[in-house]
C-alpha positions as CSV (number, residue, x, y, z in Angstrom):
1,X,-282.1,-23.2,68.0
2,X,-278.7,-23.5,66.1
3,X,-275.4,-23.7,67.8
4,X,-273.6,-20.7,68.8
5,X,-270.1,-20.6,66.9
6,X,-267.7,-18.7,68.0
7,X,-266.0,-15.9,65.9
8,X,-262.3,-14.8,66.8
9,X,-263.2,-11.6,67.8
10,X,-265.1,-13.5,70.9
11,X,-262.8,-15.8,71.4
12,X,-260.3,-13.4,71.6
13,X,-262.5,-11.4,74.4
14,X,-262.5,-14.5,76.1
15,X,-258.4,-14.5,76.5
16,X,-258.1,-11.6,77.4
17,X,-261.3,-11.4,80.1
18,X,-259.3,-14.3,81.6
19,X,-256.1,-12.9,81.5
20,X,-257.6,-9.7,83.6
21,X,-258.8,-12.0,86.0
22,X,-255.6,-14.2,86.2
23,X,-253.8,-10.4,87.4
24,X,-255.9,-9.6,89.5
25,X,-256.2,-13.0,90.9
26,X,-252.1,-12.8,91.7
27,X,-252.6,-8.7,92.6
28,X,-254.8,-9.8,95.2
29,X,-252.7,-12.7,96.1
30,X,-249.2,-10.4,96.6
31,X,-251.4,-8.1,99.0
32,X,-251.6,-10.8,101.4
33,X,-254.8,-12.7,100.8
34,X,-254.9,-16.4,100.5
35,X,-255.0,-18.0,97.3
36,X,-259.0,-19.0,97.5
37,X,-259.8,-15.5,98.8
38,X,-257.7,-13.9,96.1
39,X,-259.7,-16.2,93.2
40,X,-263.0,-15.0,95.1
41,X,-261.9,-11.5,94.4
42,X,-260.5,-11.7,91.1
43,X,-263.9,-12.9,90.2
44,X,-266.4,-10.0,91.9
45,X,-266.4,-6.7,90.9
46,X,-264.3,-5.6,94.2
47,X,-262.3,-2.1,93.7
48,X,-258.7,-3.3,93.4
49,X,-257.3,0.0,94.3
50,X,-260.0,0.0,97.4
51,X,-258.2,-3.6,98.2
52,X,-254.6,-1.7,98.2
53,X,-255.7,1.3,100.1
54,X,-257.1,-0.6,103.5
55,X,-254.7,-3.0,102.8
56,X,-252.2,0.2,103.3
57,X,-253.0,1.4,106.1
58,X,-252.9,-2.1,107.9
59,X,-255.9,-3.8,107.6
60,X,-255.7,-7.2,107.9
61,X,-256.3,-9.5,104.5
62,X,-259.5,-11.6,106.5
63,X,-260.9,-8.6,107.6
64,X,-260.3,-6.6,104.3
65,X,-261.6,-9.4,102.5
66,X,-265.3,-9.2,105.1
67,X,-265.3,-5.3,103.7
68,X,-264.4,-5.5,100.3
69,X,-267.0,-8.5,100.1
């Protein structure tokens, strides 16, 4: 087995999969959740309009974050 080398094309998927995480790391974070939580949901697959809608209608970030997870 050779070693993988890495094109710019997947490099540049690379930047920009960890740019999407990095905003939705801080759109989690300005909802209310703490930093650790918000990195935990950044990296799942967690609805980030579902986040915004209980987070709405006054649920609070710890329990959101049992629901969401």
């Amino acid at each position: 087995m050779g070693q993988r080398v890495k094109t710019p094309l997947a490099e540049g998927v690379q930047v920009e999969a960890l740019r999407v995480r990095r905003w939705r790391r801080d759109q989690f974070y300005e909802l209310g959740f703490p930093l650790a939580d918000a990195r935990k949901l950044a990296q799942s697959s967690v609805d980030l309009g579902a986040a915004r809608g209980i987070i709405a209608k006054g649920c609070p970030p710890p329990l959101a974050l049992r629901i969401l997870l």
